[in-house]
C-alpha positions as CSV (number, residue, x, y, z in Angstrom):
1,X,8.1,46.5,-58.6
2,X,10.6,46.8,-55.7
3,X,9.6,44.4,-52.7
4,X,11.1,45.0,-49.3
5,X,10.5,43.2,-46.1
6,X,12.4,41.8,-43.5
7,X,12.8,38.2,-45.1
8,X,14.1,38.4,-48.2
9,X,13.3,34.5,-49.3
10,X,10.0,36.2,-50.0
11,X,11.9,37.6,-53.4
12,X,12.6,34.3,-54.7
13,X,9.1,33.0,-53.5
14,X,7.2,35.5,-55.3
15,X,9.7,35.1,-58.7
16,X,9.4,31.5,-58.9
17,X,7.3,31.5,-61.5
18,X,9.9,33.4,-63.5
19,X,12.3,31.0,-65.2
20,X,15.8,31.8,-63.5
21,X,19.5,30.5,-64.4
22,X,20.2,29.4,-60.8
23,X,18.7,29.1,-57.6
24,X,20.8,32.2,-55.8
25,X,19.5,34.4,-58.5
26,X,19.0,37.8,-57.8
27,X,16.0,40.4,-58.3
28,X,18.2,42.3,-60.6
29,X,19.2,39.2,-62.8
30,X,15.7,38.1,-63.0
31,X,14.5,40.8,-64.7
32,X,17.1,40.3,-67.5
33,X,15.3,37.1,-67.8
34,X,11.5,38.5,-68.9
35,X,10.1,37.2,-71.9
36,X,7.3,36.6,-74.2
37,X,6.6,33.3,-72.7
38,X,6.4,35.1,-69.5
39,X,4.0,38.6,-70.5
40,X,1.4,35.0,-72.0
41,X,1.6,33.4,-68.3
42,X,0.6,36.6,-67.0
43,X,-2.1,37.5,-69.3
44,X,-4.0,33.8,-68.5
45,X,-3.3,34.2,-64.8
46,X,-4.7,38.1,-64.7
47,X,-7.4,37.7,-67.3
48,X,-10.2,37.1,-65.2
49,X,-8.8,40.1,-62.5
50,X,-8.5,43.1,-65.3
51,X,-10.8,44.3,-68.1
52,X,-9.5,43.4,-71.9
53,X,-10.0,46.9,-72.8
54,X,-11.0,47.8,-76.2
55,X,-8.6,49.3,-78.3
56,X,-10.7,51.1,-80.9
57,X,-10.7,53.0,-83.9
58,X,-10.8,57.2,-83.0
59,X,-12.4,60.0,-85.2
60,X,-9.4,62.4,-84.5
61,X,-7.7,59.9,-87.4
62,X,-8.8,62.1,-90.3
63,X,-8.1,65.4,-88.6
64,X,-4.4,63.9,-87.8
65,X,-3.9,62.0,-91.2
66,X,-4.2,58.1,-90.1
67,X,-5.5,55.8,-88.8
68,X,-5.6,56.2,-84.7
69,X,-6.9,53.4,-82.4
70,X,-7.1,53.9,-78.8
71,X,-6.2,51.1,-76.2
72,X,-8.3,52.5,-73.3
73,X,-6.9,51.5,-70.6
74,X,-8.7,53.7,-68.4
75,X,-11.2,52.2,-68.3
76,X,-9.5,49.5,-65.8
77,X,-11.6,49.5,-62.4
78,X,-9.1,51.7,-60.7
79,X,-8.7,54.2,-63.9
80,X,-5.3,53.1,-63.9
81,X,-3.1,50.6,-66.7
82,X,-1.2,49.8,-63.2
83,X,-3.7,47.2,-62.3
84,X,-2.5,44.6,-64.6
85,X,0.8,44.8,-62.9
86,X,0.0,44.7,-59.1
87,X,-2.5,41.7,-59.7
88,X,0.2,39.9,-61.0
89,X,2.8,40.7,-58.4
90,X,0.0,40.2,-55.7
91,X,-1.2,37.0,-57.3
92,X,2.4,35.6,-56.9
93,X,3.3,36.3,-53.7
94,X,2.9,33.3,-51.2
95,X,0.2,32.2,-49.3
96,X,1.4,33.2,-45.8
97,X,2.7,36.5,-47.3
98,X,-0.7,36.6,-48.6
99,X,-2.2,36.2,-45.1
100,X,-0.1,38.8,-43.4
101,X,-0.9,41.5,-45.7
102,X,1.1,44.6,-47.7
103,X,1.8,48.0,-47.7
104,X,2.2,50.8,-49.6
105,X,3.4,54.8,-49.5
106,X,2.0,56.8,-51.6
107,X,-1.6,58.5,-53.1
108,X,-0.7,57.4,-56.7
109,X,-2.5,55.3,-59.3
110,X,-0.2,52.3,-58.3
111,X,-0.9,52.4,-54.5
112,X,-5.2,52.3,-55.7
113,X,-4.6,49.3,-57.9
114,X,-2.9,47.7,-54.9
115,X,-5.5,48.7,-52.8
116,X,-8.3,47.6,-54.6
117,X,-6.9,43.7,-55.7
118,X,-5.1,43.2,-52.3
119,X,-9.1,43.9,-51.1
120,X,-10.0,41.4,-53.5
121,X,-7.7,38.6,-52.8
122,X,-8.7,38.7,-49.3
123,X,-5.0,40.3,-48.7
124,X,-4.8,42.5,-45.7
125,X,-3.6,45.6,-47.5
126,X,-2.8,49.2,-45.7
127,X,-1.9,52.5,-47.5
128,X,0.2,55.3,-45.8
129,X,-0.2,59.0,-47.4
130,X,0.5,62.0,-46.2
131,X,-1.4,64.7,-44.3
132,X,-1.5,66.9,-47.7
133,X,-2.9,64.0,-49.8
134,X,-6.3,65.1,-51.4
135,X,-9.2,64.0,-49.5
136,X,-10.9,62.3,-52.9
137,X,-7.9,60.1,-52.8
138,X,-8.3,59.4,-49.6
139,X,-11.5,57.9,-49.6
140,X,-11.3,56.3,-53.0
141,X,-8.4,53.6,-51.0
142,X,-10.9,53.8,-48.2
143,X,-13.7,52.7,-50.3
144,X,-11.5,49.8,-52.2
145,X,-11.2,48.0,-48.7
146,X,-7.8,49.4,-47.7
147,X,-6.9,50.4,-44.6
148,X,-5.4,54.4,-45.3
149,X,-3.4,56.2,-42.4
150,X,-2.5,59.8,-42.9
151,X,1.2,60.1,-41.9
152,X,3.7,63.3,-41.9
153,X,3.7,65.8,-44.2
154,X,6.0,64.7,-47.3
155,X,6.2,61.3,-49.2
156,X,9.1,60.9,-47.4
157,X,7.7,60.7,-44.4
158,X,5.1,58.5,-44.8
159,X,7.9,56.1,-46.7
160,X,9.9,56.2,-43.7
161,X,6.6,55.1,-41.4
162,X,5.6,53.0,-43.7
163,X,9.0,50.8,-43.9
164,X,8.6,50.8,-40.2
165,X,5.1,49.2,-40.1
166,X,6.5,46.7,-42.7
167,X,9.7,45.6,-40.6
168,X,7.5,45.6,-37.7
169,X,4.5,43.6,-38.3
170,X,5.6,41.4,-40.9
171,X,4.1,43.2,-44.1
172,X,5.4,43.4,-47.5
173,X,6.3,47.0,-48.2
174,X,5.5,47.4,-51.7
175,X,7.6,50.5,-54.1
176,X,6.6,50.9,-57.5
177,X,9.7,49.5,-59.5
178,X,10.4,47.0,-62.7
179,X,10.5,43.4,-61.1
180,X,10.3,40.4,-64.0
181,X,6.8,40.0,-62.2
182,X,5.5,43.7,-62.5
183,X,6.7,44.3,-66.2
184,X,5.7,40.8,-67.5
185,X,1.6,41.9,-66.1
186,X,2.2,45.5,-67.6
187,X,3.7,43.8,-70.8
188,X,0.0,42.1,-71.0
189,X,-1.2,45.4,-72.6
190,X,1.7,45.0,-75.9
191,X,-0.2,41.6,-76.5
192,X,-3.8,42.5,-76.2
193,X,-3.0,45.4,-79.1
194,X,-1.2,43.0,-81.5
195,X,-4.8,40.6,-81.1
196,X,-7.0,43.6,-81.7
197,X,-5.8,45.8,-84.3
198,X,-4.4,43.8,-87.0
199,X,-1.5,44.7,-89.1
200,X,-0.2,48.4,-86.5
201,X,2.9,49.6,-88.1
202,X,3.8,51.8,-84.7
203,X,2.1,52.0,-80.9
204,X,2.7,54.9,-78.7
205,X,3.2,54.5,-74.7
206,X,3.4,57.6,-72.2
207,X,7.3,57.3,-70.7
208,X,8.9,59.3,-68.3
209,X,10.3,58.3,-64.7
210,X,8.0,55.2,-64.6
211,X,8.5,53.0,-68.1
212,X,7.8,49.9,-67.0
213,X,4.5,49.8,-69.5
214,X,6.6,50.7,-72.4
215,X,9.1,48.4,-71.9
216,X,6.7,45.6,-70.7
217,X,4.5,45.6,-73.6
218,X,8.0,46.6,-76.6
219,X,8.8,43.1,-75.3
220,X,5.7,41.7,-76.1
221,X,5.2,43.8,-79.6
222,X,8.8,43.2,-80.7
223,X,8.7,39.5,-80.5
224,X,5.2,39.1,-82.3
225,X,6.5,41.4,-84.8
226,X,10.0,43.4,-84.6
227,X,8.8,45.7,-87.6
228,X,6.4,47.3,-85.0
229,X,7.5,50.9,-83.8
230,X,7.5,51.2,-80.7
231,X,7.3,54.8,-79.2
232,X,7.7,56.3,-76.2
233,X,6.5,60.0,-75.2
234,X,7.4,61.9,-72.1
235,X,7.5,65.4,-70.9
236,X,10.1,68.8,-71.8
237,X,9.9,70.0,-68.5
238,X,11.4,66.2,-67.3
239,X,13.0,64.2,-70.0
240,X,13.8,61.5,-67.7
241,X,14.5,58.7,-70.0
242,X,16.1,60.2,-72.7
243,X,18.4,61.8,-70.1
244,X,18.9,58.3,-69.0
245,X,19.4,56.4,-72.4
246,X,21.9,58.9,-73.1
247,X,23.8,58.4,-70.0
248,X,23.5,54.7,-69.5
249,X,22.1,54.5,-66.5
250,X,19.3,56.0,-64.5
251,X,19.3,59.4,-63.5
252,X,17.7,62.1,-61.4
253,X,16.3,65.0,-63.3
254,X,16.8,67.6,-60.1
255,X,14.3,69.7,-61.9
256,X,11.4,66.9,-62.0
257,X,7.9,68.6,-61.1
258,X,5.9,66.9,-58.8
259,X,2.7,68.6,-59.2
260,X,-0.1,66.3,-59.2
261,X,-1.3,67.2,-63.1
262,X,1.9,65.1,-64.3
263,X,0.9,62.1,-62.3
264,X,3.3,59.3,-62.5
265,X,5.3,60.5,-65.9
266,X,7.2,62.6,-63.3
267,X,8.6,60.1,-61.6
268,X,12.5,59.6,-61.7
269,X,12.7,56.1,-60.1
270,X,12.5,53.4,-62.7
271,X,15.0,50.9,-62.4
272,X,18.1,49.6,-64.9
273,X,16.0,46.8,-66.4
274,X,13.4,48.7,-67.5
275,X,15.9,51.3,-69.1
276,X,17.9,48.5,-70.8
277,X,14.6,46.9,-72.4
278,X,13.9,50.3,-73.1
279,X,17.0,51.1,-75.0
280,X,16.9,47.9,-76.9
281,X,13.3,47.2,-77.8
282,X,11.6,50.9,-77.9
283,X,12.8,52.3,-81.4
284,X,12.2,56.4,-80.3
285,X,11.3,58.7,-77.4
286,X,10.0,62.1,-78.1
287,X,9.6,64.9,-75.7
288,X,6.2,67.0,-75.9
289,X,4.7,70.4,-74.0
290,X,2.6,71.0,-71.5
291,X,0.6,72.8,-73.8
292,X,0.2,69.9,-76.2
293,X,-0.7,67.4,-73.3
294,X,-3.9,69.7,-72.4
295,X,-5.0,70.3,-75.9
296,X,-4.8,66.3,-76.0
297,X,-7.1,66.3,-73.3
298,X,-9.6,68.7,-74.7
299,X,-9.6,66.1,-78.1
300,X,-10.2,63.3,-75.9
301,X,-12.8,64.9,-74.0
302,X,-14.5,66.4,-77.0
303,X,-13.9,63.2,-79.2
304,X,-13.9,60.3,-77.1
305,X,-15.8,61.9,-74.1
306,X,-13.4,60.4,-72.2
307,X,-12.2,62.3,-69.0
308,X,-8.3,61.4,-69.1
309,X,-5.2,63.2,-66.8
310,X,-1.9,63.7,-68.1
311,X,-0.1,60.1,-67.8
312,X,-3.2,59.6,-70.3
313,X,-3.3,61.8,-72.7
314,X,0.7,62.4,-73.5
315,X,0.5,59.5,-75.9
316,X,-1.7,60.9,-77.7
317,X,0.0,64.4,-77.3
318,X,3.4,63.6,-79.4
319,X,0.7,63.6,-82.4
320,X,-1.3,66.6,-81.8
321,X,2.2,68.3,-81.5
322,X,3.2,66.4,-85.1
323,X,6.1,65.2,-83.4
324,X,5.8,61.8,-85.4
325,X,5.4,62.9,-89.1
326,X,6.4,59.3,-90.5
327,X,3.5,58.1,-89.2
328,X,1.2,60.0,-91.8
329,X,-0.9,57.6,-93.6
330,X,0.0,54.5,-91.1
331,X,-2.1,52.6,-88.8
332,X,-1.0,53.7,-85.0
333,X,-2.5,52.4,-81.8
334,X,-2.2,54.7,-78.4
335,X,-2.3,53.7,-75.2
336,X,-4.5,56.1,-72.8
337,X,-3.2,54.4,-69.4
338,X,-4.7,56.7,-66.9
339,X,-8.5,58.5,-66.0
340,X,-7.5,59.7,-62.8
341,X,-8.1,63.7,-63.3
342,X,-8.7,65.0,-59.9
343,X,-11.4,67.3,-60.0
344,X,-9.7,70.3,-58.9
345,X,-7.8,70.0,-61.8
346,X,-10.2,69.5,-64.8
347,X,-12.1,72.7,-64.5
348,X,-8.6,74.6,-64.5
349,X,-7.4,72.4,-67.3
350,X,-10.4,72.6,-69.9
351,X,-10.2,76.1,-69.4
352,X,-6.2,76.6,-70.3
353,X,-6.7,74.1,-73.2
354,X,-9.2,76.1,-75.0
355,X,-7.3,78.9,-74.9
356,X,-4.4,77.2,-76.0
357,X,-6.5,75.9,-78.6
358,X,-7.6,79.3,-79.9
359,X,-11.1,79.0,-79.1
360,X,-11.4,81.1,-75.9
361,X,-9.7,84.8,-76.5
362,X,-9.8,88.3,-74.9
363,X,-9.2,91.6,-75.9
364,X,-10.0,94.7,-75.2
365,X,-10.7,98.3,-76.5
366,X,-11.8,101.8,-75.3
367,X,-15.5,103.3,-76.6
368,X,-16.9,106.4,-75.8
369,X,-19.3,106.3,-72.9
370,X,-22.2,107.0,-74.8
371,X,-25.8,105.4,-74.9
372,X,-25.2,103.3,-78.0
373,X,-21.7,102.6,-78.4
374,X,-22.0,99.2,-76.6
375,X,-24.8,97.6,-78.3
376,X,-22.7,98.6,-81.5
377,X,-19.8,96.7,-80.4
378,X,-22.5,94.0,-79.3
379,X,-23.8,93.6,-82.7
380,X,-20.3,92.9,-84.5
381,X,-19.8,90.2,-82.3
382,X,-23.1,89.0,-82.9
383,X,-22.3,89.0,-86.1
384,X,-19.1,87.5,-86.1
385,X,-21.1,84.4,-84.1
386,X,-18.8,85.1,-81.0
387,X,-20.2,84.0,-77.9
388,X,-19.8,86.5,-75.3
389,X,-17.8,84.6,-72.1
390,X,-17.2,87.7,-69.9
391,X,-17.5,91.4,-70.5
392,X,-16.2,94.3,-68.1
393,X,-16.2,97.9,-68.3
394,X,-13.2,100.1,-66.6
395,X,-14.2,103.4,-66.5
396,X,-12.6,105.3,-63.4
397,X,-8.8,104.5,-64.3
398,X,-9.0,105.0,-68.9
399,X,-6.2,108.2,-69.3
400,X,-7.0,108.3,-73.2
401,X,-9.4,110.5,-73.0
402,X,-12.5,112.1,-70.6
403,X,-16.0,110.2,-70.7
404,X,-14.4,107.3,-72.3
405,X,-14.8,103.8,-71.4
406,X,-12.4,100.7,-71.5
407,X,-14.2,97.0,-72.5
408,X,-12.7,94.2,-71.6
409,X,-14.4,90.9,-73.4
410,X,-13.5,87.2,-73.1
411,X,-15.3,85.5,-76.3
412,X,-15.3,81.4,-77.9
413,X,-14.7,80.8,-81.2
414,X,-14.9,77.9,-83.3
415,X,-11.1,77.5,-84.1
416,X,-7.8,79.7,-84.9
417,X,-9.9,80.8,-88.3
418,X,-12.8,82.1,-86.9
419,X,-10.3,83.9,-84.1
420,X,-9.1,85.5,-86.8
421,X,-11.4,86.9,-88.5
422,X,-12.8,88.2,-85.6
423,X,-10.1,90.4,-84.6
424,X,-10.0,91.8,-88.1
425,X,-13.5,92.8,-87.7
426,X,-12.5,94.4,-84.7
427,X,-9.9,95.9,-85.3
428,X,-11.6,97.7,-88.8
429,X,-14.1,99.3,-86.6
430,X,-11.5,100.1,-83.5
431,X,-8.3,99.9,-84.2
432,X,-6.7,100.2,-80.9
433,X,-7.8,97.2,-79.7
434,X,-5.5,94.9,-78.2
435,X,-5.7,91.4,-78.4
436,X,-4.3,89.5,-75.1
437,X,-1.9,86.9,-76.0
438,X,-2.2,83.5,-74.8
């Protein structure tokens, strides 16, 4: 957590409870200093703020060969993993801090776990966003007791005004970041998984720009027991951290997507402290596809009924992808951090994943236009139990031939067998027909 403001004592006031080597220590030399003793004093001081989510034992474990127990984070208040850090931070802060209020910049999962426990606490809390910001986010910070004002029309701007407010008024701006404070309440997660699922040989947390969760809870994990793997999981299109580990130091990926599906595993600003617990504690990263982050949302949707977004579901996504084959026959605990699918989205997504999945396929083929010929083509789908999604007929623009007609059918099937045989069937009776390729 990055804290800015215009008295900067209020760094060492809101750290204090953070044993440091000397009194002019700095932000960046407190975090060096987070340990087990302090990820326990935040789990007693948060515990009656956050939900002890369950971490339970998944039916995808025989389908993916062992044994798979979901910490379910999202099912925090706010959707979000994020709360357990903000109530910390917030719960640390001084009193007359406290009494002025905060404020944050963005329409992210951390600014709504901030809205809704600064409500709580009685803190004055007020969230810039800009004008583009979905109106469901909107009124979600609304609803949580924040005060929300729509501001420019990038991040940037509503930073900038934000910052501004802050310096003005006396409020604590508040940036997402990897203070000893935020990492020890997101570390809190590590040590509720080693209490609920007895003897875990490996745990798997979504990485990216923001690791603060991974490296919060690996230093938590690795000190109750260092033979614990600890994985981390982010995105091809944006391999932040592993850029980073390799380099030494954080860097920008200039080719980061923003898009709203990624959430905050798109992020490139974590700080040096979380990157050097990462590269210390966290014993692999893997990188996974899009395309394997939306079938793992389809399995948690069918299997779990569980509604999750990206950030949530990428865990789970290195082992749909069978990135992690050592892990056959082991006991592995994921953490699904986020629930925050915005609706737009899901429809869009579902849709994608099945056909990624091989269970939603279209082809088409050209029939003579003759009373008949389409209940025949009817029946073999009928008989190859395809459910008929969508069927068109072209009939003005087909070239192969006069009073001929072109189909074009979208079907579901059960899986990539019955897909299969399908198109076999179809193809013995027409064999022109072409299959479109997902």
């Amino acid at each position: 957590m990055k804290i800015v403001s215009r008295n900067e004592e209020l760094l060492r006031d809101a750290l204090s409870c953070i044993p440091q080597p000397s009194s002019r220590a700095s932000l960046a030399s407190c975090n060096k200093l987070i340990r087990f003793e302090d990820i326990s004093a935040a789990a007693f001081k948060i515990q009656c703020g956050v939900q002890k989510t369950p971490c339970m034992y998944s039916r995808l474990s025989k389908q993916y060969g062992m044994d798979i127990y979901l910490k379910k984070e999202f099912l925090q208040y706010t959707g979000s993993v994020k709360e357990r850090g903000v109530l910390y931070l917030l719960m640390s802060l001084p009193q007359e801090q406290q009494r002025k209020g905060v404020i944050v910049a963005s329409d992210s999962n951390f600014s709504m776990a901030v809205a809704y426990h600064a409500s709580e606490l009685r803190v004055p809390v007020f969230v810039i966003v800009p004008t583009s910001t979905a109106p469901a986010r909107v009124r979600t910070c609304r609803d949580y007791g924040a005060m929300v004002i729509s501001y420019g029309t990038t991040a940037k701007d509503s930073q900038v005004h934000a910052r501004r407010l802050a310096q003005e008024n006396g409020y604590l701006y508040l940036e997402e970041e990897d203070s000893a404070v935020y990492l020890s309440g997101l570390g809190t997660v590590g040590l509720e998984m080693y209490e609920q699922v007895p003897k875990l040989d490996a745990v798997i947390f979504p990485a990216g720009g923001h690791c603060g969760l991974l490296a919060g809870s690996a230093a938590a994990l690795k000190h109750l027991n260092p033979h614990i793997s600890v994985i981390g999981v982010e995105s091809e299109s944006f391999p932040v951290l592993q850029q980073s580990l390799k380099a030494g130091h954080p860097t920008d990926d200039q080719a980061c997507n923003n898009h709203h599906f990624y959430g905050d595993v798109s992020g490139v600003c974590f700080g040096s402290n979380s990157l050097q617990l990462t590269g210390k504690l966290v014993d692999k990263v893997v990188a996974v596809r899009e395309e394997d982050i939306l079938i793992s949302m389809l399995r948690l949707l069918e299997y779990e009924r569980a509604t999750i977004d990206a950030e949530g579901a990428i865990g789970l996504a290195a082992l749909v992808a069978g990135k992690l084959p050592e892990l056959k026959g082991k006991r592995v605990a994921v953490v699904i951090c986020s629930g925050n699918l915005e609706l737009h989205l899901l429809q869009q997504c579902i849709a994608r994943a099945l056909t990624l999945d091989n269970r939603v396929c279209r082809f088409s083929l050209v029939i003579s236009d003759c009373p008949g010929d389409m209940s025949k083509l009817l029946e073999i789908l009928a008989r190859e139990e395809a459910r008929v999604l969508d069927i068109k007929q072209e009939r003005t623009f087909v070239t192969s031939e006069l009073f001929a007609v072109e189909v074009i059918c979208t079907v579901e099937t059960r899986d990539k067998i019955h897909t299969a045989q399908l198109r076999n069937a179809l193809l013995e009776r027409y064999p022109t027909t072409a299959w479109t390729e997902r």
